[in-house]
N, C-alpha and C positions, 0 to 999 in steps of 0.2 A: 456034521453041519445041522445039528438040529435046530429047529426050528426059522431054519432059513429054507428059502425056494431058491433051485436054479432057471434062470433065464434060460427060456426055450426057443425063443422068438428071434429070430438071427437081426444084427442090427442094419439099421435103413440107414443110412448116411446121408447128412441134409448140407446140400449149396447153397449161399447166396452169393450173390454176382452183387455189387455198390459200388460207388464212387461221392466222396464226399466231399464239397468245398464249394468254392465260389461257383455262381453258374457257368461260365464260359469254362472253369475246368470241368464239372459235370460233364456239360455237354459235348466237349472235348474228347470225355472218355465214352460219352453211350457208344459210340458205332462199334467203339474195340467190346465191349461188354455184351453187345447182343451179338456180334459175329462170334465171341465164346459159345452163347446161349444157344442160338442155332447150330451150331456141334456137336451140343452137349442134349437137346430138343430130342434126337430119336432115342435115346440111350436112358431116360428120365421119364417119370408122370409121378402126376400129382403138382398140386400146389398148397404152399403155406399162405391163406390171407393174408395175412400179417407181415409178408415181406413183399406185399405186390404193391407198387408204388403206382401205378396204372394198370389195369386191367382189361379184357377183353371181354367178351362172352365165354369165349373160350377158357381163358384164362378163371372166368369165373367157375367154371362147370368143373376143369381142373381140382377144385381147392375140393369138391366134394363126389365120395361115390356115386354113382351114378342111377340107383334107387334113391338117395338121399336128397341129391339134385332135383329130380320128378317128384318127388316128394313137398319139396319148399315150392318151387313154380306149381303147384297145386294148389297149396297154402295161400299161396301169391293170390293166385287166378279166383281163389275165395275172398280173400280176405281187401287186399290191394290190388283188385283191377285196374286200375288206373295208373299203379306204380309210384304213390304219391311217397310212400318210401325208398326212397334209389339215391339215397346218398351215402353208398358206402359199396362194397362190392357186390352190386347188385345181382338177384336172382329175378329175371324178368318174368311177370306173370304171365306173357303173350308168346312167349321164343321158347321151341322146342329146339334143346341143343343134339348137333347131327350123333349118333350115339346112345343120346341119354332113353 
């Protein structure tokens, strides 16, 4: 196999939990979707941005290590005091997350 590399890195396997359609089936389905998530909650870390349709703090801190997190709310607390950036999954520059 020359000039190929073998994968050393054992693979992560990635869930997303959805429901898509009209709202009243959405909403129909959230409770069965988060009683999945809450099962699946101790067994799991990490989050992908990109699949989080609402977010927490927690949920935010999630998406990043936890030097990297301390890291950005640094940046924050320099740069956006005020938090006038926060329309997306925000990294608050005032909230130390329990953990980080």
């Amino acid at each position: 196999m020359e000039g190929r590399r073998l994968a050393t890195a054992p693979a992560k396997p990635a869930l997303k939990l959805t429901s898509a359609g009209p709202k009243p089936v959405v909403e129909a389905a959230r409770p069965a979707l988060e009683a999945i998530w809450e099962k699946l909650t101790p067994h799991v870390n990490g989050a992908y941005a990109n699949f989080l349709s609402s977010a927490t703090q927690e949920d935010v801190a999630a998406v990043y290590p936890t030097e990297v997190y301390q890291r950005l709310a640094a940046v924050k607390r320099q740069y956006d005091p005020g938090n006038l950036f926060a329309r997306n999954h925000n990294v608050r520059p005032d909230e130390v997350m329990a953990g980080c």
